[in-house]
Backbone as CSV, one residue per row, in Angstrom:
resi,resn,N_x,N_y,N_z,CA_x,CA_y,CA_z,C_x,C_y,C_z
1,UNK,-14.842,63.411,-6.445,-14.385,62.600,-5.355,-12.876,62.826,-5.187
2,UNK,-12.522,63.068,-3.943,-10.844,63.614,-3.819,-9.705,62.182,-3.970
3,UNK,-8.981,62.834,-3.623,-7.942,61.125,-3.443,-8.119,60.267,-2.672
4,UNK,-8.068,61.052,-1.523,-8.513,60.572,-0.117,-9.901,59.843,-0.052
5,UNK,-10.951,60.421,-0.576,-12.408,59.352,-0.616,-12.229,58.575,-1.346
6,UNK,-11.122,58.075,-2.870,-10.864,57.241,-3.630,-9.847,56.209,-2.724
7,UNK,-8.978,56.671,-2.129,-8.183,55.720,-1.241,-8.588,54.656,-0.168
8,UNK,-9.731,55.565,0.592,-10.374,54.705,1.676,-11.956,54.026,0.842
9,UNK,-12.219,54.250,-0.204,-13.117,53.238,-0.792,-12.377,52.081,-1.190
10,UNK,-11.248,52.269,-1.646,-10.461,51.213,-1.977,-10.717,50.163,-0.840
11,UNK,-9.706,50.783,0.416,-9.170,50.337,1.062,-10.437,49.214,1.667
12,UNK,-11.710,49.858,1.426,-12.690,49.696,2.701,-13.323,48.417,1.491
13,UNK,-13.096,48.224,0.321,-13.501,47.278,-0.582,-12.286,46.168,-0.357
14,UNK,-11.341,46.744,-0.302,-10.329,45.437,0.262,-10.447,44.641,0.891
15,UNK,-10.590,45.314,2.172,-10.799,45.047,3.599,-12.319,44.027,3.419
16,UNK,-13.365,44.367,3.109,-14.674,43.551,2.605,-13.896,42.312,2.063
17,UNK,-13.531,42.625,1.169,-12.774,40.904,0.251,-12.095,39.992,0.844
18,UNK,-11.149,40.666,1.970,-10.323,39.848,2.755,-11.088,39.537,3.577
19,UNK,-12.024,40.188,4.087,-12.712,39.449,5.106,-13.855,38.227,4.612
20,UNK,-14.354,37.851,3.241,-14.891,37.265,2.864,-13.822,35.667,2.592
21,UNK,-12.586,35.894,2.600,-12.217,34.933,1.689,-11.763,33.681,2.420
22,UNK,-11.573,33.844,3.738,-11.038,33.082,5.123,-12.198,32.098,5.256
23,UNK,-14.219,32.457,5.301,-14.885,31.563,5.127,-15.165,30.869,4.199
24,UNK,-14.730,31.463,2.732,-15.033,30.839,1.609,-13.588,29.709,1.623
25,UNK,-12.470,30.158,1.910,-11.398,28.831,2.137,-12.133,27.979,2.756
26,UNK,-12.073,28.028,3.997,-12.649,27.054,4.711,-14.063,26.050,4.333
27,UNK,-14.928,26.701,3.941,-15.920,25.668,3.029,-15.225,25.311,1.690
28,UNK,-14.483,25.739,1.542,-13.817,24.860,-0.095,-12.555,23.740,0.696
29,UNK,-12.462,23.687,1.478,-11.208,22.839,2.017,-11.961,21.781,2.849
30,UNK,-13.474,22.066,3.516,-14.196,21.277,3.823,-15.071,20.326,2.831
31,UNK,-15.436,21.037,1.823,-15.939,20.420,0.634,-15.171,19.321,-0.142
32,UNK,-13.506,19.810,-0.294,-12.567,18.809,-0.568,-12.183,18.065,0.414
33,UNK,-12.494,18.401,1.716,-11.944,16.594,2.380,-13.387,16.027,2.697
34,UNK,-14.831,16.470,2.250,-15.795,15.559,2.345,-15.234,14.736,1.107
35,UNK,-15.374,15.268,-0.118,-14.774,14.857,-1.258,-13.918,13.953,-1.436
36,UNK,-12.844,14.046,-0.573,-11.971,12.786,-0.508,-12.390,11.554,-0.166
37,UNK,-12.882,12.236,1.478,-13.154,11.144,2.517,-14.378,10.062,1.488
38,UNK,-15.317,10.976,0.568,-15.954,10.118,0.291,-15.545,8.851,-1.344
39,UNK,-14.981,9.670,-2.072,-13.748,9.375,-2.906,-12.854,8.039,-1.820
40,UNK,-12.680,7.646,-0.858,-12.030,6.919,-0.496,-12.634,5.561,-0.155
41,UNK,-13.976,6.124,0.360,-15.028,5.001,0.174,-15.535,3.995,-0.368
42,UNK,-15.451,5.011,-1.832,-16.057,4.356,-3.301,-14.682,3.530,-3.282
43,UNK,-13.853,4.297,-3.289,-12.270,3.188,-4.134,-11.995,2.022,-3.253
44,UNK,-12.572,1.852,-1.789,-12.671,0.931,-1.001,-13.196,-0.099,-1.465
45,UNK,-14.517,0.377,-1.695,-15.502,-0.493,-2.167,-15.100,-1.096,-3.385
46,UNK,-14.965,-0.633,-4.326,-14.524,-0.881,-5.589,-13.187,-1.309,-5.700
47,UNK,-12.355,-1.581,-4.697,-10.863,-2.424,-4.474,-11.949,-4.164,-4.602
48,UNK,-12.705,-3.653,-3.205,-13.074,-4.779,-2.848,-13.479,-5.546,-3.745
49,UNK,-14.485,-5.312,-4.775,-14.704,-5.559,-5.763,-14.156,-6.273,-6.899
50,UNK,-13.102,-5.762,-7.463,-12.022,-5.841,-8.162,-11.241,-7.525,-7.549
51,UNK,-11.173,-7.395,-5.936,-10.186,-8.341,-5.876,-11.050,-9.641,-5.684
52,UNK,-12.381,-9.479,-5.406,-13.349,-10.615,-5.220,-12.852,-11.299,-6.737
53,UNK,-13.525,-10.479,-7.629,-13.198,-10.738,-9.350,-12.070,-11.367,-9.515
54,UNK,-11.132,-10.939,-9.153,-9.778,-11.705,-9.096,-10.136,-12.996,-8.462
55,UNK,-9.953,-13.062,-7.663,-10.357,-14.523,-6.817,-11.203,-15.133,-7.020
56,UNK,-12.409,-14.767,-8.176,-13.698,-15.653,-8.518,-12.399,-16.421,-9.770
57,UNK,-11.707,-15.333,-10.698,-11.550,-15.891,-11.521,-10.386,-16.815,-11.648
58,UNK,-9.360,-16.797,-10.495,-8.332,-17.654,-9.835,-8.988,-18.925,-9.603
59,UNK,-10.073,-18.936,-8.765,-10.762,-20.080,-8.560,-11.392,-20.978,-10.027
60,UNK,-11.774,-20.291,-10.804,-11.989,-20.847,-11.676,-10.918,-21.490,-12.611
61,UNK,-10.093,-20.649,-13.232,-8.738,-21.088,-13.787,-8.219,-21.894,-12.831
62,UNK,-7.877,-22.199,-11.575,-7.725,-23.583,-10.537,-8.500,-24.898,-11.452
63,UNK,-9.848,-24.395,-11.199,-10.355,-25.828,-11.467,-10.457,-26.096,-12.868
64,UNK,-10.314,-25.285,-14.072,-9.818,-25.797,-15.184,-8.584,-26.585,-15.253
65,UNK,-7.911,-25.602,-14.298,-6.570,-27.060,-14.631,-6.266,-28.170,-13.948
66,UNK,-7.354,-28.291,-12.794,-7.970,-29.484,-12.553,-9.190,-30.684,-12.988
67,UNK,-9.321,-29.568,-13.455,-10.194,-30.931,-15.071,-9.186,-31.493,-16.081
68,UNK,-8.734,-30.486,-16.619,-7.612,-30.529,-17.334,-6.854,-31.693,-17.303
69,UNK,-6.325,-31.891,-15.793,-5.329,-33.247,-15.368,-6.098,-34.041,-15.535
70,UNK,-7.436,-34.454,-14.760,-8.214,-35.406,-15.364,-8.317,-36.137,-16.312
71,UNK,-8.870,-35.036,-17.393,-8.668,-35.350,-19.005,-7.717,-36.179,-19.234
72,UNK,-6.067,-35.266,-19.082,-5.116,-35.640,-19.450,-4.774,-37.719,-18.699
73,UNK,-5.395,-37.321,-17.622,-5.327,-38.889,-16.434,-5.924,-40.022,-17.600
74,UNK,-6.975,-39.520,-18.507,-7.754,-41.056,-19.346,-7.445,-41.058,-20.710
75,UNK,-6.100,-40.234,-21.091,-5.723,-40.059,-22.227,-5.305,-41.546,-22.838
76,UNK,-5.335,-42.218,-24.017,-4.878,-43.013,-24.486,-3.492,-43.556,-24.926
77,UNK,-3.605,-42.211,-25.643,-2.393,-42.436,-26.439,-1.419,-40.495,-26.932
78,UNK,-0.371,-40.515,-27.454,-0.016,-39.346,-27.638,-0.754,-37.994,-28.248
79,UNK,-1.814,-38.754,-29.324,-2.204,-38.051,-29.978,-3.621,-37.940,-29.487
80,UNK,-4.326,-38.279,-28.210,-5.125,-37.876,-27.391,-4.677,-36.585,-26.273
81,UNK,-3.474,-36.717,-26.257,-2.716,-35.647,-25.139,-2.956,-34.404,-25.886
82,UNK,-1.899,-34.131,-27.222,-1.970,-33.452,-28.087,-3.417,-32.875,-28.367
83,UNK,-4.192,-33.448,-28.581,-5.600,-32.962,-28.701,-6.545,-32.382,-27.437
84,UNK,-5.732,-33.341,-26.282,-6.573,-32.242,-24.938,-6.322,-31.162,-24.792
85,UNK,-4.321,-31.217,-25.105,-4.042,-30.002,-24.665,-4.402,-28.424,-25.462
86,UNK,-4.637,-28.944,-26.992,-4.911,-27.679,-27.765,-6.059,-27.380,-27.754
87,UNK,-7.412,-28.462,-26.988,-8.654,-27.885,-26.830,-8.568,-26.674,-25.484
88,UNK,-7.802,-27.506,-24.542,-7.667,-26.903,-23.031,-6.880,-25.098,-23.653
89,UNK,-5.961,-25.372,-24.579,-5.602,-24.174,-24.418,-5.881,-22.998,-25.318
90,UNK,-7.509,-23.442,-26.309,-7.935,-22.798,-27.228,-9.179,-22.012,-26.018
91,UNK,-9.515,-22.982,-25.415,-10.438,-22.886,-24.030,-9.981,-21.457,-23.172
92,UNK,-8.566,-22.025,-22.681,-8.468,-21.510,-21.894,-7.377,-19.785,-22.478
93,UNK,-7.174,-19.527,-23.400,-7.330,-18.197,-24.130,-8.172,-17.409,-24.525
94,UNK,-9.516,-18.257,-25.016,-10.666,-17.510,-24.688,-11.491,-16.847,-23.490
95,UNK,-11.126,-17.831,-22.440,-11.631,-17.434,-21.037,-10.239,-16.397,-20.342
96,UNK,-9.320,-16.409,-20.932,-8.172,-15.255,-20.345,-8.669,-13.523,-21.390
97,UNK,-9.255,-13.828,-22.375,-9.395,-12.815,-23.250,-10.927,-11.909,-22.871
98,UNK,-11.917,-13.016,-21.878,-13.057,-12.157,-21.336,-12.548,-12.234,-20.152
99,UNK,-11.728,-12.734,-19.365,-11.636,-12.071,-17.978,-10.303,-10.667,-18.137
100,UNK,-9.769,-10.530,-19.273,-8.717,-9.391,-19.386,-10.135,-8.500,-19.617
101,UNK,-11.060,-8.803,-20.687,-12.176,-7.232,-20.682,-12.694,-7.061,-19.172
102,UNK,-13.158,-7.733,-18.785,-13.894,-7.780,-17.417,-13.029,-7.329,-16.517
103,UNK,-12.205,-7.314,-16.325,-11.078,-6.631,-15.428,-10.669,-4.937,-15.900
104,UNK,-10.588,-4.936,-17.234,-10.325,-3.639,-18.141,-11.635,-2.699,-17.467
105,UNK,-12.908,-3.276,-18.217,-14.204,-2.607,-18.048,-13.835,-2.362,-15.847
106,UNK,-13.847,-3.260,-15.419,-14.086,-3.101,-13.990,-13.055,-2.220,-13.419
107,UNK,-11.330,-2.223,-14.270,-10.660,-1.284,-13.717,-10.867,0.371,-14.039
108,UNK,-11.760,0.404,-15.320,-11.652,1.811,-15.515,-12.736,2.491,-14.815
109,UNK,-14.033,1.417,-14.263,-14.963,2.173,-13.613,-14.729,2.494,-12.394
110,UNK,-14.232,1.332,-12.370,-13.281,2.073,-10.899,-12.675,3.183,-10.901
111,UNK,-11.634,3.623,-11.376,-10.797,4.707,-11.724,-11.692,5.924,-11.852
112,UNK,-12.890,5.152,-12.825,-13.653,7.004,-12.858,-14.707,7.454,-11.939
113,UNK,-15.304,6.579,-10.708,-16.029,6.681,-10.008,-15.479,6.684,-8.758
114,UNK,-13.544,6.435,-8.517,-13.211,6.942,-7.534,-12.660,8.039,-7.418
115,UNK,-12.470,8.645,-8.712,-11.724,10.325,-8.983,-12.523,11.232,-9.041
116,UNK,-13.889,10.857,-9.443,-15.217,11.878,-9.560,-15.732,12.547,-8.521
117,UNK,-16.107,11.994,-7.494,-15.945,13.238,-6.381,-14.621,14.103,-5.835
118,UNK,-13.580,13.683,-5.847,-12.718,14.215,-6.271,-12.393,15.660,-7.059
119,UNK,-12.530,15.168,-8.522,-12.694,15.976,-9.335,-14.173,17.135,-9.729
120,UNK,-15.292,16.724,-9.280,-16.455,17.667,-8.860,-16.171,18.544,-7.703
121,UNK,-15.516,17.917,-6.464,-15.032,19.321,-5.713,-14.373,20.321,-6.064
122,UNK,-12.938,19.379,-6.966,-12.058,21.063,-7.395,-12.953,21.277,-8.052
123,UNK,-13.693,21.592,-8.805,-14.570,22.092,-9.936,-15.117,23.175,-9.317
124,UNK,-16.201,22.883,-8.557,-16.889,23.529,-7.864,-16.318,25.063,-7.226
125,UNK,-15.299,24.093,-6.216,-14.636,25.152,-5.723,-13.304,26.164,-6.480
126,UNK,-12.943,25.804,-7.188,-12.609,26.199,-8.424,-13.303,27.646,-9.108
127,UNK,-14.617,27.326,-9.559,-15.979,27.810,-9.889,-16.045,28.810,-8.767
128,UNK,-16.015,29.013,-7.523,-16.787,29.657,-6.732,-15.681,30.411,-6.516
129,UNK,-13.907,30.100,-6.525,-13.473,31.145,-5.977,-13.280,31.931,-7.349
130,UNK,-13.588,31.687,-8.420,-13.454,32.548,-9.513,-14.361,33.605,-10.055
């Protein structure tokens, strides 16, 4: 094979590659903004989520410390105060210590179920242009 038939095989294998790689961009750049768009969805949803939780558990801590006053309203004497308040606040450290997991657990699923399509597109496309 001369130079010349080695040059234009080249050339003509080039030319093939470049012309392949303009549609393969374009479905990998479409794949990543389905990817997003749908990645944006989930984290929507899962905001929403998150802040309901918040506000269930605002509402609740509200009305503990509206029992709380109550309590404190039919107290007797000093050492009835003293005793509401270290039940109320043995109470209410335990209920701050499962709504910190419940928020933990709910923030990380969040985090990994709104990065995952995300992160499966580069993959993919990643994968395919390699």
């Amino acid at each position: 094979m001369s130079e010349h038939d080695q040059s234009r095989k080249f050339t003509d294998k080039s030319a093939a590659i470049a012309n392949e790689t303009p549609p393969k961009g374009k479905a990998g750049v479409e794949q990543s903004a389905q990817a997003i768009e749908q990645s944006y969805s989930v984290t929507l949803e899962k905001m929403r989520d998150y802040n309901r939780k918040m506000i269930d558990m605002a509402q609740a801590n509200t009305a503990a410390v509206f029992d709380f006053a109550r309590q404190l309203s039919t107290a007797k004497s000093s050492s009835d105060l003293v005793e509401l308040w270290s039940a109320h606040t043995r109470k209410q450290l335990g209920i701050l210590n499962e709504q910190i997991k419940e928020l933990t657990a709910l923030g990380q699923k969040f985090a990994n179920e709104s990065a995952g399509p995300i992160a499966r597109s580069f993959d993919q496309v990643f994968k395919k242009a390699s």
